[in-house]
C-alpha positions as CSV (number, residue, x, y, z in Angstrom):
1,X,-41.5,44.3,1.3
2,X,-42.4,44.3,5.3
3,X,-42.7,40.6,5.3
4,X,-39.3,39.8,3.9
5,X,-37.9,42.5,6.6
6,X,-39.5,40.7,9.4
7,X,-38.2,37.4,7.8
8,X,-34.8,38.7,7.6
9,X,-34.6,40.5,11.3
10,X,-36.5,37.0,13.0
11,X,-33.5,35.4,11.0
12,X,-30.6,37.8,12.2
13,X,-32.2,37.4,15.7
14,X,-31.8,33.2,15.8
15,X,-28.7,32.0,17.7
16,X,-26.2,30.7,15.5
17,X,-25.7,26.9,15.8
18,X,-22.7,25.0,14.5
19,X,-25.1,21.9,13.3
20,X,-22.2,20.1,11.0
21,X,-20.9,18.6,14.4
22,X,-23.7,17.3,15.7
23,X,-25.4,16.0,12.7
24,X,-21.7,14.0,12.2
25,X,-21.7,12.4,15.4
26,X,-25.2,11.1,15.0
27,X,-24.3,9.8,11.8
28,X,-21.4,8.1,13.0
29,X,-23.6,6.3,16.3
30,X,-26.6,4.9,13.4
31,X,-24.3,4.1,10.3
32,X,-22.2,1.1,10.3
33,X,-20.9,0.2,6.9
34,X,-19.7,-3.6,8.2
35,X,-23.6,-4.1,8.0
36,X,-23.2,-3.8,4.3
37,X,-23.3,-6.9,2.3
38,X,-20.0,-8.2,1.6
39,X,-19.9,-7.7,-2.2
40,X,-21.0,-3.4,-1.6
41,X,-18.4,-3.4,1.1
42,X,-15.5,-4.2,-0.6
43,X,-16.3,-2.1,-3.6
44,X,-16.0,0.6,-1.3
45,X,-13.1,-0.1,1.1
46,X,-11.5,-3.3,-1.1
47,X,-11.0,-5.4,1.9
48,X,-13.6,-8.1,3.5
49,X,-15.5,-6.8,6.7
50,X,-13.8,-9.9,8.2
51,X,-10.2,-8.4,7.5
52,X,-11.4,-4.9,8.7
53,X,-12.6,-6.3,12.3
54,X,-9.2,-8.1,12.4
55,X,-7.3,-4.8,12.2
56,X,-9.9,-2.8,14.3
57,X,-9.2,-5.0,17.3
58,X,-5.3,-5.5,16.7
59,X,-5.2,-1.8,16.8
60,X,-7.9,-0.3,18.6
61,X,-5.2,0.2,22.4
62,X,-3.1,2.4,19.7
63,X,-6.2,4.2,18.1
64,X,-8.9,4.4,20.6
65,X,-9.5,8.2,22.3
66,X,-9.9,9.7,25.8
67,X,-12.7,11.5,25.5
68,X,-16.4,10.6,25.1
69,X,-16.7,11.9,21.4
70,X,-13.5,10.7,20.4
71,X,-14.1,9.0,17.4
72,X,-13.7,5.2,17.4
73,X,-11.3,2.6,16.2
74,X,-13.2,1.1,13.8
75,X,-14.4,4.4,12.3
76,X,-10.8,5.6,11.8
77,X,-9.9,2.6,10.3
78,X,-12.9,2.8,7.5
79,X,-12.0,6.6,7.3
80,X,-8.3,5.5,6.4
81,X,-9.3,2.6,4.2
82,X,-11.5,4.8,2.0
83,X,-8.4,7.3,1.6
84,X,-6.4,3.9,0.7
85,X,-8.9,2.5,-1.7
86,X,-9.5,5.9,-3.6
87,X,-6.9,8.2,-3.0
88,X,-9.7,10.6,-3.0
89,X,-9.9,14.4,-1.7
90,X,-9.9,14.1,2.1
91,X,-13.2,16.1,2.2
92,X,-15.1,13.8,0.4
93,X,-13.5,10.6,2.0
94,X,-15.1,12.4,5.5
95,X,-18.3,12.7,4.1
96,X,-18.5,9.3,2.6
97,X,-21.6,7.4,4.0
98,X,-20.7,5.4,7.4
99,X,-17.7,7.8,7.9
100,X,-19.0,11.5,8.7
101,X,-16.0,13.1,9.5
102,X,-14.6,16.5,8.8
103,X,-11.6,17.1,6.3
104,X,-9.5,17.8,9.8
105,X,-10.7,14.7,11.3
106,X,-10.1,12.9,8.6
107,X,-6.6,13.8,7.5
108,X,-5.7,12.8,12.2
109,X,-7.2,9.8,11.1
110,X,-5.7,8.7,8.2
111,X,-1.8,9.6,9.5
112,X,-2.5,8.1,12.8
113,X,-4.0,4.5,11.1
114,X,-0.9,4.7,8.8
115,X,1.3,5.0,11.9
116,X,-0.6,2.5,13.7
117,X,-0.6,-0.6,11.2
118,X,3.6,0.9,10.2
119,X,4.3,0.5,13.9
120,X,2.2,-2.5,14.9
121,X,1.1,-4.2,11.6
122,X,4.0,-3.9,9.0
123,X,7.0,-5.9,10.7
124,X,4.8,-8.7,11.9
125,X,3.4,-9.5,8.6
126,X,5.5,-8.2,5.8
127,X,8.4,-10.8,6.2
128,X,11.3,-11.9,3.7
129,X,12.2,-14.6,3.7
130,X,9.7,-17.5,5.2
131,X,11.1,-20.3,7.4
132,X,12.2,-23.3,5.5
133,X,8.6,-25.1,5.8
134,X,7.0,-22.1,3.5
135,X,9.7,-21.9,1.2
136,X,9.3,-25.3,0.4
137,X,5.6,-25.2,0.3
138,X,6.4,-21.6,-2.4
139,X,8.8,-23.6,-4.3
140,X,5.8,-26.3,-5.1
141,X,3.0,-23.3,-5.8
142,X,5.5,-22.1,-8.1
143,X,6.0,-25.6,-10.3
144,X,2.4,-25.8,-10.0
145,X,1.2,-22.8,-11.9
146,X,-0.1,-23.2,-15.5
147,X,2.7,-22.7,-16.9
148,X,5.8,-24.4,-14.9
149,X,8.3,-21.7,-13.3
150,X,12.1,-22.6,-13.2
151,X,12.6,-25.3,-10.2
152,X,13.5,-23.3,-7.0
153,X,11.3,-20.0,-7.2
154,X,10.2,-18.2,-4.0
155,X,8.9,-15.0,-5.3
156,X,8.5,-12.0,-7.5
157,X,10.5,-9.4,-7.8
158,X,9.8,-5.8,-9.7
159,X,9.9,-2.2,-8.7
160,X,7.2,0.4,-10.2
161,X,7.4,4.5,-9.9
162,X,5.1,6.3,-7.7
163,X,4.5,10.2,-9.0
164,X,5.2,12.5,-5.9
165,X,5.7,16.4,-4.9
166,X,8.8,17.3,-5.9
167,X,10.9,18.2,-3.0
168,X,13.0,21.2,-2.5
169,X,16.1,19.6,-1.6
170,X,18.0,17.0,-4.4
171,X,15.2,17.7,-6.1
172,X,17.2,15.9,-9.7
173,X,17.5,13.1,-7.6
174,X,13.5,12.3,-7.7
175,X,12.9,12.7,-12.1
176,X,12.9,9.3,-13.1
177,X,13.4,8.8,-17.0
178,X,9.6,9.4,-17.6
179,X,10.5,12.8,-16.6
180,X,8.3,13.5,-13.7
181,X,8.9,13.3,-9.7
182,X,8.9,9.7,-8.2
183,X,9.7,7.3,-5.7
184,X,11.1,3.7,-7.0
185,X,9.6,1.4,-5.0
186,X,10.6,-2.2,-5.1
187,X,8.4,-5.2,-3.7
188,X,8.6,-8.9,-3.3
189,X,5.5,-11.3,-3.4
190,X,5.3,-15.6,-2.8
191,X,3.0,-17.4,-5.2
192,X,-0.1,-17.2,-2.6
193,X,-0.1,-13.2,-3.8
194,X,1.4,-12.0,-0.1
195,X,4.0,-8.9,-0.1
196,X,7.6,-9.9,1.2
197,X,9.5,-6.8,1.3
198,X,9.1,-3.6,0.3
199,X,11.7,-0.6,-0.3
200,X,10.1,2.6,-0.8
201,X,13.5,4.8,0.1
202,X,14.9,5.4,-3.2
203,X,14.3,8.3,-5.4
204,X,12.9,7.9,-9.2
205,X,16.2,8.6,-11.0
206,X,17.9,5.3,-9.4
207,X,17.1,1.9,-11.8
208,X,15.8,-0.7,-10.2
209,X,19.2,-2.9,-10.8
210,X,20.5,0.4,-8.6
211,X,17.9,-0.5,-5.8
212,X,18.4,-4.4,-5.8
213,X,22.4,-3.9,-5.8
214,X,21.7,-2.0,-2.4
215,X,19.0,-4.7,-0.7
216,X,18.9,-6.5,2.2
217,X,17.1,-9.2,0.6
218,X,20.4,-9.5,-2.1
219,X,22.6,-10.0,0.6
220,X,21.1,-12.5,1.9
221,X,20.2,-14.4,-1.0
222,X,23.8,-14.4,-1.7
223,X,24.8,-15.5,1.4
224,X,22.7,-18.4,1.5
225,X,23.9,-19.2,-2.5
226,X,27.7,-19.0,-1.0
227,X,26.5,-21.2,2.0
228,X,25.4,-23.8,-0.6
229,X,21.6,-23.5,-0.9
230,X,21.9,-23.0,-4.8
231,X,18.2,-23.8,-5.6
232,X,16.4,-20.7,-4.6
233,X,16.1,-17.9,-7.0
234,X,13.6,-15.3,-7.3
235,X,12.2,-14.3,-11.0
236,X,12.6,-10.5,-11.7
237,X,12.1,-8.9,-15.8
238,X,15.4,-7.8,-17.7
239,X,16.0,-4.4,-15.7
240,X,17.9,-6.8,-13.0
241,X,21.0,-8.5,-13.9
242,X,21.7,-11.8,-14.1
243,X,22.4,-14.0,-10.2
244,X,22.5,-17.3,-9.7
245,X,19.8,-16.5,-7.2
246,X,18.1,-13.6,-9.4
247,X,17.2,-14.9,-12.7
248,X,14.9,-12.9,-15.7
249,X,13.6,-14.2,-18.9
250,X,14.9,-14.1,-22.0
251,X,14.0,-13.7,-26.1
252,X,17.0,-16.4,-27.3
253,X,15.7,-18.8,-30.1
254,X,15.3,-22.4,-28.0
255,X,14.4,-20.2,-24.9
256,X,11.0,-19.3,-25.1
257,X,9.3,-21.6,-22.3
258,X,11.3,-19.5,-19.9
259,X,10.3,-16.4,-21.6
260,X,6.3,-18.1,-20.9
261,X,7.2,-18.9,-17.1
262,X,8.3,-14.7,-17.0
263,X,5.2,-13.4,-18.0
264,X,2.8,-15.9,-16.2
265,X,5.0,-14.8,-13.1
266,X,4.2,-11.1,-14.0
267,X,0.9,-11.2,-15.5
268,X,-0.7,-14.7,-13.1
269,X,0.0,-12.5,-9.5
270,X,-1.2,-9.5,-7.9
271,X,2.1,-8.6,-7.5
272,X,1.8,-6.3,-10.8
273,X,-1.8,-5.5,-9.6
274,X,-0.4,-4.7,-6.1
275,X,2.3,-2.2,-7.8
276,X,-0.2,-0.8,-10.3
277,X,-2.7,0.0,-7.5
278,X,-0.2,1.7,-5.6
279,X,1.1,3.5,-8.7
280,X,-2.4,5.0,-9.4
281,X,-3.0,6.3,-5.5
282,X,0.5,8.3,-6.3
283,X,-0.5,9.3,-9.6
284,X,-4.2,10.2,-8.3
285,X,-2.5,12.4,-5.4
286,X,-0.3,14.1,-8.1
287,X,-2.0,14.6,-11.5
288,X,-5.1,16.0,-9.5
289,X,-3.3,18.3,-7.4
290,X,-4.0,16.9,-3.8
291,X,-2.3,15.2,-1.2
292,X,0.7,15.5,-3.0
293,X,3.1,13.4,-1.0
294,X,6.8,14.6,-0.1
295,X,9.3,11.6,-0.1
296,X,9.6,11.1,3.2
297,X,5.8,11.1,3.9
298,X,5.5,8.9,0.7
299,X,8.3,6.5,2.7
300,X,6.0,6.1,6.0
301,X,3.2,5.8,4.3
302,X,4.7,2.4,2.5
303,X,6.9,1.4,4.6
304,X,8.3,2.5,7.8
305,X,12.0,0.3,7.8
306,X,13.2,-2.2,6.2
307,X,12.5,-5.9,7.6
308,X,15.2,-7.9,9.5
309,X,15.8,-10.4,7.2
310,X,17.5,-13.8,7.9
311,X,17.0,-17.4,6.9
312,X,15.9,-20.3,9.1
């Protein structure tokens, strides 16, 4: 009994010291996870090491700190990664090997990368349409597939439903007709699997049809239909209607290549993938009651305006 007194007044009697910090900060200076074999790093982040330097040094004059400990570009950037690749509790995403950063930390991190690649990143490579050299060249990746698309396609078109926080204001507007909270959000892609256009600013109870009636990328497929450029369409599913610039399979007897060309256009791109990975990182941050996302941050986090879009 007198030892485990003096045990417990030597321990009362030791300064207290706060070694979480410390022990982060030396992790961060001796792990590097871009020293990880390719294959390992991309199961964790989903992106090539080459990719992530590529963004690091695009964006480190927006990132990079005053101070001496201010943590570094490239860490925030694998801190906000991870968050992307997961949509994991932000504790855990801070604690992942080669990150070491506090839930705080880590949630500065993540919203200043997002604002980072929305103000520097997303206009500069998230384009619709291409000049008139790419279109041609999408136009031939398209006849080229394994099973033939209609002569003229430049993309992909379909909209998927990411689950969010239901908001206090207009809150009917976001139940889709699943009958949960959502964001429609509509996206483009070429046949080399790269995003054209996104529109992440309309609420789950408005159909897609809804959302393409009120695009940019419409209007100017129209236009350049009415200006006589009448061999460029985009391939969308049966919740679009019927343009000579938009066209969408169909199940008529004597019309079932075109129905083929439709589901190799859905099912042979990542565009489905792209929307189904998003759809999960919503449905993650809902269904496991974290990080649920309010509409507008939802918005910035996908997109942060809608592209100027003109033909050249």
């Amino acid at each position: 009994m007198a030892f485990e007194f003096v045990a417990l007044s030597l321990s009362q009697n030791e300064p207290e010291t706060n070694f979480s910090t410390v022990d982060r900060r030396f992790l961060r200076d001796i792990d590097n996870p871009l020293e990880l074999p390719p294959s390992e790093f991309r199961k964790l982040y989903r992106v090539r090491p080459g990719m992530v330097a590529d963004v690091v040094e695009r964006l480190e004059d927006l990132l990079k700190g005053s101070r001496i400990t201010a943590i570094s570009a490239e860490k925030q950037v694998l801190c906000a990664l991870r968050f992307y690749a997961t949509g994991c509790y932000q504790r855990p995403v801070g604690e992942q090997w080669g990150i070491s950063l506090s839930q705080s930390s880590t949630s500065r991190c993540i919203h200043k990368v997002t604002e980072a690649i929305n103000s520097r990143l997303f206009l500069s490579e998230v384009k619709f349409p291409m000049t008139q050299i790419e279109r041609q060249a999408a136009k031939e990746a398209f006849s080229l597939a394994p099973a033939p698309f209609v002569g003229g396609t430049i993309g992909a078109i379909d909209c998927t439903h990411i689950s969010i926080l239901g908001p206090k204001n207009n809150e009917e507007a976001y139940v889709n007709h699943h009958g949960y909270h959502s964001i429609n959000v509509q996206m483009i892609c070429d046949p080399n699997l790269k995003i054209l256009n996104v529109n992440a600013r309309y609420p789950g109870a408005r159909h897609d049809s809804y959302i393409w009636s009120s695009s940019a990328v419409r209007q100017v497929m129209q236009r350049a239909f009415e200006n006589g450029n009448r061999n460029m369409f985009l391939i969308g599913d049966s919740g679009y209607p019927l343009e000579p610039w938009l066209l969408y399979p169909t199940s008529q007897k004597g019309h079932q290549n075109f129905g083929t060309m439709k589901r190799s256009a859905r099912h042979g791109t990542r565009l489905r993938d792209s929307l189904a990975s998003l759809k999960e990182r919503g449905d993650a941050y809902h269904n496991k009651g974290f990080c649920c996302m309010t509409p507008l941050s939802l918005v910035k986090s996908l997109t942060r305006v809608q592209p100027f879009i003109t033909f050249v």
